[in-house]
TIDOMAR-871899 format. One record per atom (N, C-alpha, C, O): x, y, z. Coordinates in steps of 0.2 Angstrom, whole numbers, padded with zeros to 4 digits, always signed. Example, Ala and Ser with C-alpha at 12.3 -4.5 7.8 and 13.67 -1.06 7.14 Angstrom:
<pts>
+0066-0028+0039;+0062-0022+0039;+0066-0016+0039;+0071-0017+0042;+0064-0011+0035;+0068-0005+0036;+0064+0000+0039;+0067+0006+0040;
</pts>
This chain:
<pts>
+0482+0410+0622;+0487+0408+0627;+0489+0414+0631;+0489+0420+0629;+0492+0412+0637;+0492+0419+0642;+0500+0416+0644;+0502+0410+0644;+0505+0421+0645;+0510+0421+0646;+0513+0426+0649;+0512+0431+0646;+0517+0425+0655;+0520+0430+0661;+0527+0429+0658;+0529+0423+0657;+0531+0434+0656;+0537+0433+0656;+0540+0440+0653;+0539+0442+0647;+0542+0442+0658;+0545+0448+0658;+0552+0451+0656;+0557+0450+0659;+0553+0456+0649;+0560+0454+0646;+0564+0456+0649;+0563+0460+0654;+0570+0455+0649;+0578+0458+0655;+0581+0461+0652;+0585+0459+0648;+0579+0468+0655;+0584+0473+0655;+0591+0474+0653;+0593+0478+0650;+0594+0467+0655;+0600+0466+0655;+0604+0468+0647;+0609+0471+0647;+0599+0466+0641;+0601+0463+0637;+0598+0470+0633;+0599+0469+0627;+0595+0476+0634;+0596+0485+0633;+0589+0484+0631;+0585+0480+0633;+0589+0488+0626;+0585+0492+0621;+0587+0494+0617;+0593+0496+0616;+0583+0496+0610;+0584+0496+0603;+0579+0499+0599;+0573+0498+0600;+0582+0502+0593;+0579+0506+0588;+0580+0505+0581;+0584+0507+0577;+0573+0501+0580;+0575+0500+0573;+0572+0504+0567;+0566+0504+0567;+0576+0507+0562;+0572+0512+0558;+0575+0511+0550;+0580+0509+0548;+0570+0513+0546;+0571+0512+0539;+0575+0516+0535;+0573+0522+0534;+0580+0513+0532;+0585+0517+0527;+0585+0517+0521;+0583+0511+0518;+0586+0522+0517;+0585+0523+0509;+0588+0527+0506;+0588+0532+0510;+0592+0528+0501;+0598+0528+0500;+0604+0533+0504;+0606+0539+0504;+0605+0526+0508;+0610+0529+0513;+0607+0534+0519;+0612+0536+0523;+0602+0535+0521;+0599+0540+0525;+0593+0537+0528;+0588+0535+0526;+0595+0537+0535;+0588+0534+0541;+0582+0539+0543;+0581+0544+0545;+0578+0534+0541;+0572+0539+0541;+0568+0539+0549;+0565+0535+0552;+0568+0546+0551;+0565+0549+0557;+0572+0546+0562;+0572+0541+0567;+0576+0550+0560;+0583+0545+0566;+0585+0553+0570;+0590+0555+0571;+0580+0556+0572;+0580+0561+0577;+0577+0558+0584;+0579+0557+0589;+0568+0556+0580;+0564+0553+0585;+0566+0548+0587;+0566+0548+0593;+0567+0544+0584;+0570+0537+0585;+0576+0537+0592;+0576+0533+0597;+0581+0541+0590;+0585+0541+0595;+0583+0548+0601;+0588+0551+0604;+0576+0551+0601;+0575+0554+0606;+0573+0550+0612;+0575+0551+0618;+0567+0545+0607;+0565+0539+0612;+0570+0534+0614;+0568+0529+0618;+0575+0534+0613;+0579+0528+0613;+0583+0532+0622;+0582+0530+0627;+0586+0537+0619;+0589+0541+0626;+0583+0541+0632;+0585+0542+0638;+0576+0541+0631;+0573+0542+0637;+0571+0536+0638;+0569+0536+0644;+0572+0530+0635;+0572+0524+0640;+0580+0523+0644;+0581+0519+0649;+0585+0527+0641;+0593+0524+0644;+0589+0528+0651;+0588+0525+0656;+0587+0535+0651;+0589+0538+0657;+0583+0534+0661;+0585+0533+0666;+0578+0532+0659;+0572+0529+0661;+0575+0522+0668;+0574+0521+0674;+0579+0518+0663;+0582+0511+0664;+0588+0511+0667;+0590+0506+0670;+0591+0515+0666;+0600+0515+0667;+0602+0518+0671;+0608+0517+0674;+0596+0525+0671;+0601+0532+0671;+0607+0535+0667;+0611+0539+0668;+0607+0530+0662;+0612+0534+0658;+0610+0537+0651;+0604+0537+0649;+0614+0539+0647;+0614+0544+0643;+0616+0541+0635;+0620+0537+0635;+0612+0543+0628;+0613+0542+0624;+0620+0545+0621;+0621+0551+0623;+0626+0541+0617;+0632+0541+0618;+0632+0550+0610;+0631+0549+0604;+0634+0556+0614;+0633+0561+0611;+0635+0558+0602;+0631+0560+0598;+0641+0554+0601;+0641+0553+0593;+0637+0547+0590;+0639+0542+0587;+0631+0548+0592;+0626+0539+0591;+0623+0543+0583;+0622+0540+0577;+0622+0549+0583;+0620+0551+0576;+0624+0549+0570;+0623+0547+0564;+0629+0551+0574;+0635+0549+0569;+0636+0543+0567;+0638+0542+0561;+0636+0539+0571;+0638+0531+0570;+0633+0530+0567;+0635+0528+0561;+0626+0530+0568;+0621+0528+0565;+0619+0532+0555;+0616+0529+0551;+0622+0537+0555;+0622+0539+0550;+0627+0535+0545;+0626+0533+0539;+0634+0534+0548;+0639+0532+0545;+0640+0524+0543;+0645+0521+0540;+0634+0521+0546;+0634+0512+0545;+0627+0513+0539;+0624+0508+0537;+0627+0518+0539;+0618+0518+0537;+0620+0520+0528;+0616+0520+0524;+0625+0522+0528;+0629+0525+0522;+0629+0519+0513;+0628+0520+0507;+0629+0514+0516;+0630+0510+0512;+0624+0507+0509;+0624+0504+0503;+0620+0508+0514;+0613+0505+0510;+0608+0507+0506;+0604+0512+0509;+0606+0506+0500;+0601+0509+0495;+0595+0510+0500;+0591+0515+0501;+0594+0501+0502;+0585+0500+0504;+0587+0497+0510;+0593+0495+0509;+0585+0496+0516;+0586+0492+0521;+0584+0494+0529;+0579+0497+0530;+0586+0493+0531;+0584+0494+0539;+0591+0495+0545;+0596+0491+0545;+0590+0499+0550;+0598+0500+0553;+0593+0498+0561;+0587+0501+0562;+0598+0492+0566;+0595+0492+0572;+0600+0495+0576;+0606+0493+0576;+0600+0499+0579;+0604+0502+0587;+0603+0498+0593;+0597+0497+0595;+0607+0496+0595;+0606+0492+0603;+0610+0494+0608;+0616+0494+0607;+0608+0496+0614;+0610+0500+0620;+0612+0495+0625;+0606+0493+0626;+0615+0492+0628;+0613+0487+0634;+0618+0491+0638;+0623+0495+0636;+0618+0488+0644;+0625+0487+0651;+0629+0481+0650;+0629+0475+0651;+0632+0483+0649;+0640+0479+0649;+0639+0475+0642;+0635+0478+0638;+0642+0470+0639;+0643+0465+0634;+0636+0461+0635;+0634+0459+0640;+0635+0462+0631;+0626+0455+0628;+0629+0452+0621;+0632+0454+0616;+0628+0445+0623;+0627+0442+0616;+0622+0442+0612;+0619+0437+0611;+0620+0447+0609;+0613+0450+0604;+0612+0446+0598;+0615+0447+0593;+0606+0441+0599;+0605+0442+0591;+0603+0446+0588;+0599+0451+0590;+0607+0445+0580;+0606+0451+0576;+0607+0448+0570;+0608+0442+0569;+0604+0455+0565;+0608+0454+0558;+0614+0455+0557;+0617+0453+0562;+0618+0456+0553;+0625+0458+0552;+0628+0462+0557;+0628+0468+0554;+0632+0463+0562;+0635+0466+0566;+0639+0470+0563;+0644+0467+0560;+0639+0476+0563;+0644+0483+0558;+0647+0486+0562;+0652+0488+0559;+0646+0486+0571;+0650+0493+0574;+0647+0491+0582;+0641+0491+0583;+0653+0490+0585;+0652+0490+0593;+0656+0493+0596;+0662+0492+0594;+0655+0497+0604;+0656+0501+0606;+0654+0504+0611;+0648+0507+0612;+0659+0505+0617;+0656+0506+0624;+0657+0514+0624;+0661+0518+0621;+0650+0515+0629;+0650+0521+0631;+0653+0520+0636;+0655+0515+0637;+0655+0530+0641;+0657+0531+0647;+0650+0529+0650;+0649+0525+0654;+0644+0534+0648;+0637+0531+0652;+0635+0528+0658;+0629+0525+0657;+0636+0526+0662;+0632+0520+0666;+0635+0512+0663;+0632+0506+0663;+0641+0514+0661;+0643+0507+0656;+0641+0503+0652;+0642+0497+0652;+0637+0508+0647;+0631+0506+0642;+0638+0505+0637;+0643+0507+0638;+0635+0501+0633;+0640+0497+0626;+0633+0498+0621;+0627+0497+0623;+0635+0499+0613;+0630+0503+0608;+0632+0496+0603;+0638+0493+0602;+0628+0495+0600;+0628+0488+0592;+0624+0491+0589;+0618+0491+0590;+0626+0492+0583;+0621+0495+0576;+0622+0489+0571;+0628+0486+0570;+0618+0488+0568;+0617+0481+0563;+0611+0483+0557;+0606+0487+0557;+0616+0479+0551;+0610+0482+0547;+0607+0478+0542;+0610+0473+0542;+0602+0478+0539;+0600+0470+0534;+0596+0475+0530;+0593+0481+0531;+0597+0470+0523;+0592+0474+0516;+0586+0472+0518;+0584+0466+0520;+0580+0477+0516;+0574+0476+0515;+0569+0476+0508;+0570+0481+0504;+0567+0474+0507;+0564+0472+0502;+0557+0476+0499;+0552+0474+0501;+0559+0481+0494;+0557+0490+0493;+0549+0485+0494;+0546+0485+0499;+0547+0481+0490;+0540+0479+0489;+0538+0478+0496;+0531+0477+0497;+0541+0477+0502;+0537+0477+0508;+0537+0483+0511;+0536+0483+0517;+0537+0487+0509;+0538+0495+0513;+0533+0498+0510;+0534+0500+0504;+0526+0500+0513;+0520+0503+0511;+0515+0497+0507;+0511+0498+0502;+0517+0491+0509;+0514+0486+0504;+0508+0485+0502;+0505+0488+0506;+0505+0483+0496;+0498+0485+0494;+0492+0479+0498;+0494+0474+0502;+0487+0480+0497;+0485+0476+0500;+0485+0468+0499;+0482+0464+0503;+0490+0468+0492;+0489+0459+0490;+0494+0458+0497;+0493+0453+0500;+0498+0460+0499;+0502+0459+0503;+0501+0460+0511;+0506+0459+0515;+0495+0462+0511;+0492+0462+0517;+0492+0457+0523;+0491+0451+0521;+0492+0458+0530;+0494+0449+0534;+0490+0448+0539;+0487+0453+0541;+0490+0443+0542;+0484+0439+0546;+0488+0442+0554;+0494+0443+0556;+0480+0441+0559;+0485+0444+0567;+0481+0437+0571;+0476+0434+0570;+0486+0437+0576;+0483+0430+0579;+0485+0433+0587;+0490+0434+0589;+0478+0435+0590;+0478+0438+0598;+0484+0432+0600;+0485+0427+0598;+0487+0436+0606;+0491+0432+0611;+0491+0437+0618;+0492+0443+0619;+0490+0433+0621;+0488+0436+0631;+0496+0438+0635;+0500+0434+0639;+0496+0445+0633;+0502+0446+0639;+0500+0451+0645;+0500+0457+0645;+0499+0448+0649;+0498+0451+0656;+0502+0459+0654;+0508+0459+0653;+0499+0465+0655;+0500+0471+0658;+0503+0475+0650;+0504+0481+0649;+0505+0470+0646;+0506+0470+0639;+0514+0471+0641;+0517+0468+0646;+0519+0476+0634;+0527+0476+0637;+0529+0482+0637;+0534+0483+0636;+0524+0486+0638;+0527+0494+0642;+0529+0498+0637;+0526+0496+0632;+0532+0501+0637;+0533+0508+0634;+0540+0509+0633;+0542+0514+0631;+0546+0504+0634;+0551+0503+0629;+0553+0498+0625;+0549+0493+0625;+0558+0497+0620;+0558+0495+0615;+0563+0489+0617;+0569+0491+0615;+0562+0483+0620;+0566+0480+0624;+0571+0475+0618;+0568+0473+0613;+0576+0474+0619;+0579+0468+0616;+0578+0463+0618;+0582+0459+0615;+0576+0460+0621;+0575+0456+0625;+0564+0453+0622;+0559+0454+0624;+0569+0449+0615;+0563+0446+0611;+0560+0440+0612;+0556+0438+0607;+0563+0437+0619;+0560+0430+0619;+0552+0429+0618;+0550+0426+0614;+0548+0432+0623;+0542+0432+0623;+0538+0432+0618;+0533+0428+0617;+0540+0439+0613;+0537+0439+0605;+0539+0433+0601;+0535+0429+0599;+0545+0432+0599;+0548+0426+0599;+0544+0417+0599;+0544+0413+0594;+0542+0417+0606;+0538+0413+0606;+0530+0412+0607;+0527+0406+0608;+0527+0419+0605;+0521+0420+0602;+0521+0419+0594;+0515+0419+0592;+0525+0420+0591;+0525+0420+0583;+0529+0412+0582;+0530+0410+0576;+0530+0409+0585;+0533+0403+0584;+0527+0396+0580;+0529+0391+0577;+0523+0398+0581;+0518+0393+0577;+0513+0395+0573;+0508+0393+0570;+0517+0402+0572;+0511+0405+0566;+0513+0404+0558;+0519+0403+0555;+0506+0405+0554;+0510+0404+0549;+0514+0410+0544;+0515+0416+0546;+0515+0408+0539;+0518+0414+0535;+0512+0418+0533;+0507+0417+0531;+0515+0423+0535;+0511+0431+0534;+0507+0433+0540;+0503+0438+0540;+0507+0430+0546;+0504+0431+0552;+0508+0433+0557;+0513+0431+0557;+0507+0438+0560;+0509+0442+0565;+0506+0441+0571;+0500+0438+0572;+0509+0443+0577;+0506+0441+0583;+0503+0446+0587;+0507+0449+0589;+0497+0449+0589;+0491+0455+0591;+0492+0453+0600;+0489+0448+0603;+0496+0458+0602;+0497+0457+0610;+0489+0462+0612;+0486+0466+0610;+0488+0456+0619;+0481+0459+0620;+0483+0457+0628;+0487+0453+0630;+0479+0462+0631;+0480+0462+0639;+0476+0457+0643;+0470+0455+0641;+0478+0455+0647;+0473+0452+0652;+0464+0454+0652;+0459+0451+0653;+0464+0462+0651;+0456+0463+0652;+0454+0463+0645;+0450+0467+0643;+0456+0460+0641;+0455+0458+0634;+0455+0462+0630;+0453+0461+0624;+0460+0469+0631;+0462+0475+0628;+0466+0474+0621;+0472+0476+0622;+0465+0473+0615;+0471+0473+0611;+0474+0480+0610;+0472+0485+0609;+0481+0478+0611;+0486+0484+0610;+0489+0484+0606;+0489+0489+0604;+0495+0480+0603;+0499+0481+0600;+0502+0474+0595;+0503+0469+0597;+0502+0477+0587;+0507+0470+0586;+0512+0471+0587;+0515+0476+0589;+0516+0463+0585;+0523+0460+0589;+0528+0466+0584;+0534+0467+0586;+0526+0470+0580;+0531+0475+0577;+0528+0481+0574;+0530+0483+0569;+0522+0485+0577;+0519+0489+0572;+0514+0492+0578;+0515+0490+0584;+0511+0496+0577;+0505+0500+0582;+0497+0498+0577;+0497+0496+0571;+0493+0499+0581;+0487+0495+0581;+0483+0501+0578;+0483+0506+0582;+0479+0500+0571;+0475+0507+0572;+0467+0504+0569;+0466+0499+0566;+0462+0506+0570;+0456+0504+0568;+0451+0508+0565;+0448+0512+0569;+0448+0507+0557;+0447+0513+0555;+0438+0511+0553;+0435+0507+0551;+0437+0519+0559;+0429+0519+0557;+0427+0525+0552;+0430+0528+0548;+0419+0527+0553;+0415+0529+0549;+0419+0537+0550;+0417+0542+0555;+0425+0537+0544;+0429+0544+0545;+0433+0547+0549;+0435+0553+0550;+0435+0540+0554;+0439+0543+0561;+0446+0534+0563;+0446+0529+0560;+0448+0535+0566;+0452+0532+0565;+0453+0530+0574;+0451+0535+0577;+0454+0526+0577;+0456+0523+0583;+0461+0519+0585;+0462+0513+0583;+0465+0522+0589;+0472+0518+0592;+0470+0516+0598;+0465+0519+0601;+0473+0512+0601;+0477+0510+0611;+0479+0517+0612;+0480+0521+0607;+0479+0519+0618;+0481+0526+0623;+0488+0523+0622;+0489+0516+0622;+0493+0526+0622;+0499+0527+0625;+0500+0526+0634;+0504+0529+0637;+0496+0523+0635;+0497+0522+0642;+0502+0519+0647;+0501+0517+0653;+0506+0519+0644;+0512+0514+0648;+0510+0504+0646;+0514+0500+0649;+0506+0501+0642;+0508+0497+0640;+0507+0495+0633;+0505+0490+0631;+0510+0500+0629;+0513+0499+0623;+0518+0505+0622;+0519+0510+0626;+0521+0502+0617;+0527+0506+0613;+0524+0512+0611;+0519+0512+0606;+0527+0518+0613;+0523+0525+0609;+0528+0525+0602;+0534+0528+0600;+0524+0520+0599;+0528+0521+0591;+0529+0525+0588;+0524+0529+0587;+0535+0527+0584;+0536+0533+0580;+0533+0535+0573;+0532+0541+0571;+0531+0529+0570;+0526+0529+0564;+0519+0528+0567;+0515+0528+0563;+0516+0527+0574;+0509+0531+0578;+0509+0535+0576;+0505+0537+0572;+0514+0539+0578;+0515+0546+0581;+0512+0547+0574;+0506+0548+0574;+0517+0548+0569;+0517+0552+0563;+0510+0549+0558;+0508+0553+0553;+0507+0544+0559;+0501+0541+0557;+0495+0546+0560;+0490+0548+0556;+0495+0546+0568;+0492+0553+0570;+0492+0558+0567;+0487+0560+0565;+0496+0561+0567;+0499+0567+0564;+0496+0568+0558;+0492+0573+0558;+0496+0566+0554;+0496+0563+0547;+0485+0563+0547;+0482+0567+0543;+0483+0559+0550;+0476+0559+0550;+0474+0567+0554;+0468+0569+0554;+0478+0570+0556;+0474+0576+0558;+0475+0583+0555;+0473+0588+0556;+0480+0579+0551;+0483+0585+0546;+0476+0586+0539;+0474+0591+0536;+0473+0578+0538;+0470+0576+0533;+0461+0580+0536;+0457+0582+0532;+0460+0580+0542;+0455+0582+0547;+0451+0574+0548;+0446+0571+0551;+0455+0572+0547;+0452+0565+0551;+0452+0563+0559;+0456+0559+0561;+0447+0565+0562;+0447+0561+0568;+0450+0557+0571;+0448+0551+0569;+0455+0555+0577;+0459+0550+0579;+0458+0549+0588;+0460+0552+0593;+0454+0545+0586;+0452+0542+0594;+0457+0537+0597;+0458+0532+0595;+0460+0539+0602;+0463+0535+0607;+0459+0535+0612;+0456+0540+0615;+0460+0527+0612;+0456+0523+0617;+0456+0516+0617;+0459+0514+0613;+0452+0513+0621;+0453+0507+0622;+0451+0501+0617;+0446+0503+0614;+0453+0496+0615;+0450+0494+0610;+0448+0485+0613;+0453+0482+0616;+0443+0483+0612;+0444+0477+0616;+0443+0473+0610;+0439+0475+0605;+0447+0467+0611;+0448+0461+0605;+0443+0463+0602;+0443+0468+0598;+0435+0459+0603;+0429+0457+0600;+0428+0465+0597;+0423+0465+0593;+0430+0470+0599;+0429+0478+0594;+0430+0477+0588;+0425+0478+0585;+0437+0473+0583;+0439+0474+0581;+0438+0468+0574;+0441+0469+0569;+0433+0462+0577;+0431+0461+0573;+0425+0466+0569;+0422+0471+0571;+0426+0460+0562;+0423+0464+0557;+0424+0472+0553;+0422+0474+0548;+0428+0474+0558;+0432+0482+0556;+0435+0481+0553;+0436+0476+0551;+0439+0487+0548;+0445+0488+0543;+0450+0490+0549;+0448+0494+0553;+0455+0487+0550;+0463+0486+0551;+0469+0488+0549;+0471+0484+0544;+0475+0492+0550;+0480+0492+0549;+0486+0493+0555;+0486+0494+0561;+0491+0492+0551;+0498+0492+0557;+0501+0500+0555;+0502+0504+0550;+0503+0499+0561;+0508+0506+0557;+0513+0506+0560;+0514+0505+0566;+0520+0507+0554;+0527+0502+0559;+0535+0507+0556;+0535+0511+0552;+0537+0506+0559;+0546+0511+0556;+0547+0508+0551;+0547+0512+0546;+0550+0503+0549;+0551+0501+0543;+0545+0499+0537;+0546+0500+0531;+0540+0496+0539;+0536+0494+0532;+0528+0499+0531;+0524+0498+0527;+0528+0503+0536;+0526+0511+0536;+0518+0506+0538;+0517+0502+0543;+0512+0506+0534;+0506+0506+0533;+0506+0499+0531;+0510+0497+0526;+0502+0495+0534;+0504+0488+0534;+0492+0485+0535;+0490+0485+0541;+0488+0482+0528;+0484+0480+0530;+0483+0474+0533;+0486+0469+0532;+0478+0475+0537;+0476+0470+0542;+0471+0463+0538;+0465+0464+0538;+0472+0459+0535;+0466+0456+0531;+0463+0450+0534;+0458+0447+0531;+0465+0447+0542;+0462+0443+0545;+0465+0445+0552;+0471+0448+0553;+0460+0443+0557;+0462+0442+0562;+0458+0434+0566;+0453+0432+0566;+0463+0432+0568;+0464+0422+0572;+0458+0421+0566;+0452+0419+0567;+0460+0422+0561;+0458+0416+0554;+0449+0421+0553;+0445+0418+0550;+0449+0424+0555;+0442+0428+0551;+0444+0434+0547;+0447+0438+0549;+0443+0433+0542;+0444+0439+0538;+0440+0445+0537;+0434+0445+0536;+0444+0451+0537;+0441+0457+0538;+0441+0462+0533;+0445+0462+0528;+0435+0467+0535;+0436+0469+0527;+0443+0474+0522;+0447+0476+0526;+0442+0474+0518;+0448+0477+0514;+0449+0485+0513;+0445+0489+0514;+0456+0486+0512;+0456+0493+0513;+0452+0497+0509;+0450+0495+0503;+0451+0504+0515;+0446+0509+0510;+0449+0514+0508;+0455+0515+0508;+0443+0518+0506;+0448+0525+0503;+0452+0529+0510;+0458+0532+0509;+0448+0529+0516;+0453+0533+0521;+0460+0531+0524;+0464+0534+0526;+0459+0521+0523;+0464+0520+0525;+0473+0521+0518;+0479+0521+0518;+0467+0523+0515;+0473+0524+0509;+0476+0529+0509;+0481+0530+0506;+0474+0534+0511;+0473+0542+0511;+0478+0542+0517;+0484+0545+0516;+0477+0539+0522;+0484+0541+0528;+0490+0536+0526;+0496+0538+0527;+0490+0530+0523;+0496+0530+0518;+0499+0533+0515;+0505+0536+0516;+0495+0535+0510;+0497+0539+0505;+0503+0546+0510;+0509+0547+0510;+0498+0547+0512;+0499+0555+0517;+0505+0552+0522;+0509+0557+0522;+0507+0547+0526;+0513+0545+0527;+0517+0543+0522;+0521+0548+0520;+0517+0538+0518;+0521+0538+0512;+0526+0545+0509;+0532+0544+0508;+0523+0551+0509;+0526+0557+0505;+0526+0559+0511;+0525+0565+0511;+0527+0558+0516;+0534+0563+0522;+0541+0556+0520;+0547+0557+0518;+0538+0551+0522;+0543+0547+0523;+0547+0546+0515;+0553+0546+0516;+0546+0546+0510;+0546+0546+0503;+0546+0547+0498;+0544+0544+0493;+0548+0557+0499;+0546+0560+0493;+0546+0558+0488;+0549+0554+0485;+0540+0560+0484;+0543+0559+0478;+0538+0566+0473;+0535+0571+0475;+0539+0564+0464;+0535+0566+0460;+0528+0565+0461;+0526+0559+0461;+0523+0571+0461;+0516+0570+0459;+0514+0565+0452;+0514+0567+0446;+0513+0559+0455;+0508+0553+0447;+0514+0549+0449;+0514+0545+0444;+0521+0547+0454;+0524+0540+0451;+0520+0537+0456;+0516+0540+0461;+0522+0529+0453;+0517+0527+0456;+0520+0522+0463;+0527+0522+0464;+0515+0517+0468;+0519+0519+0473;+0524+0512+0476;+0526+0511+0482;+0526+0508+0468;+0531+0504+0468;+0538+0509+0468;+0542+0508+0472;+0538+0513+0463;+0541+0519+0464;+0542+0521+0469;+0548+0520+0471;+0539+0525+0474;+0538+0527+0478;+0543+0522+0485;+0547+0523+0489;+0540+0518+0482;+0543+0513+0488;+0548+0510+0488;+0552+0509+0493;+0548+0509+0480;+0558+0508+0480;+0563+0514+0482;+0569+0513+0482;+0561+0520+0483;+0564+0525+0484;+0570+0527+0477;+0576+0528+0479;+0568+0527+0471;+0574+0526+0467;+0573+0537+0466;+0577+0541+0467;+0567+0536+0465;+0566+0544+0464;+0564+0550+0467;+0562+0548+0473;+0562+0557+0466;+0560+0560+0472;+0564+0563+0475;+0563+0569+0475;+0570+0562+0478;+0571+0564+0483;+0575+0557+0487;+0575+0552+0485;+0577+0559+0494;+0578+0557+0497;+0573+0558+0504;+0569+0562+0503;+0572+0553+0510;+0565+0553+0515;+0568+0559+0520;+0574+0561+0521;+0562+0561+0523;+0563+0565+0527;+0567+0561+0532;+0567+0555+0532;+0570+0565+0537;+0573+0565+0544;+0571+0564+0552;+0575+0564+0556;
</pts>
């Protein structure tokens, strides 16, 4: 299905990231990229104590997730639980941070827990900020079933992004993303999945991937809250199972994001009970 609709500015921008016990994980990057869409969008400015607020709502939670939202003037936002609203001076930006528990078993989930992607046609894809303005996704995932996610693909049959995660595709020793081109989200667990594969000396090709590439390949998501996410069908064909390299850049994400002891295992891990607290 092919769908033009363009989300409105109006209604801001937002950043969602994963908390564990009481500490937002990568809430630098997060809110680096957040200010260069205000100045992008708004011209305005991230509100100097956004650290502070976002550490101070984030305080409470063992396991969970914290959303930041920027807009101009008052929006009626859906959200999770509403904790803290508040207008900047900025460009007369107003900030809403909201938080919801997450469920330690979906955060680095193993492969039983792996989900299905079903292409959806958005012209030009949705850019390179992190819009609130969800209707579009919204009504791409509307008729899917449980455990299917929605795989935005461009007009030139480009797959770029799912509805919540960065797109990655693992070949013989080397790994393949979409370019950061301006239509998609330059994801902050990309980035660090990048990172993370070049640290390991694995190859990481950005470049184009077009739908029909993608059959029959190994598949994963990589996303701020459920980190390494496998791919096990796409539009109802099933594709192969994770391998050793895809486990290896989990893995190698997992322990930035989730210190822990060498040998727990990574229910542990992922519950965040031991270790350590996640990096920053």
């Amino acid at each position: 299905m092919r769908v033009s609709l363009t989300p409105d500015p109006r209604r801001g921008v937002f950043e969602t990231m994963l908390v564990l016990d009481g500490m937002p994980v990568e809430l630098d990057a997060h809110l680096e990229r957040l200010a260069g869409s205000l100045t992008a969008l708004y011209r305005g400015e991230l509100p100097g104590d956004a650290a502070d607020q976002v550490r101070e709502e984030a305080g409470d939670l063992e396991h969970g997730k914290l959303r930041i939202t920027i807009a101009p003037g008052w929006v009626d936002l859906v959200a999770h639980r509403a904790t803290k609203s508040t207008r900047t001076n900025e460009a007369d930006l107003e900030t809403r941070i909201t938080t919801a528990p997450v469920d330690p078993a979906a955060v680095f989930p193993g492969p039983a827990r792996g989900i299905g992607l079903r292409s959806f046609r958005v012209q030009g894809g949705l850019g390179e900020h992190k819009w609130a303005d969800r209707r579009l996704l919204e009504h791409a995932e509307s008729g899917l079933s449980l455990g299917e996610l929605s795989l935005l693909v461009d007009g030139d049959g480009a797959a770029l992004e799912a509805s919540r995660a960065s797109l990655f595709v693992v070949g013989d020793g080397w790994l393949a993303t979409p370019p950061a081109d301006g239509r998609i989200l330059p994801g902050i667990a990309r980035r660090r999945t990048i990172e993370t594969a070049h640290s390991a000396g694995i190859d990481v090709r950005e470049k184009a991937l077009p739908l029909a590439s993608l059959r029959g390949q190994e598949v994963f998501l990589a996303g701020s809250v459920r980190g390494i996410e496998h791919v096990l069908a796409l539009d109802g064909e099933a594709l192969p199972q994770p391998g050793a390299l895809s486990e290896r850049i989990a893995a190698g994400l997992r322990r930035r994001w989730l210190p822990a002891a060498q040998g727990e295992s990574a229910a542990v891990l992922a519950g965040g009970r031991r270790g350590g607290r996640p990096s920053r």
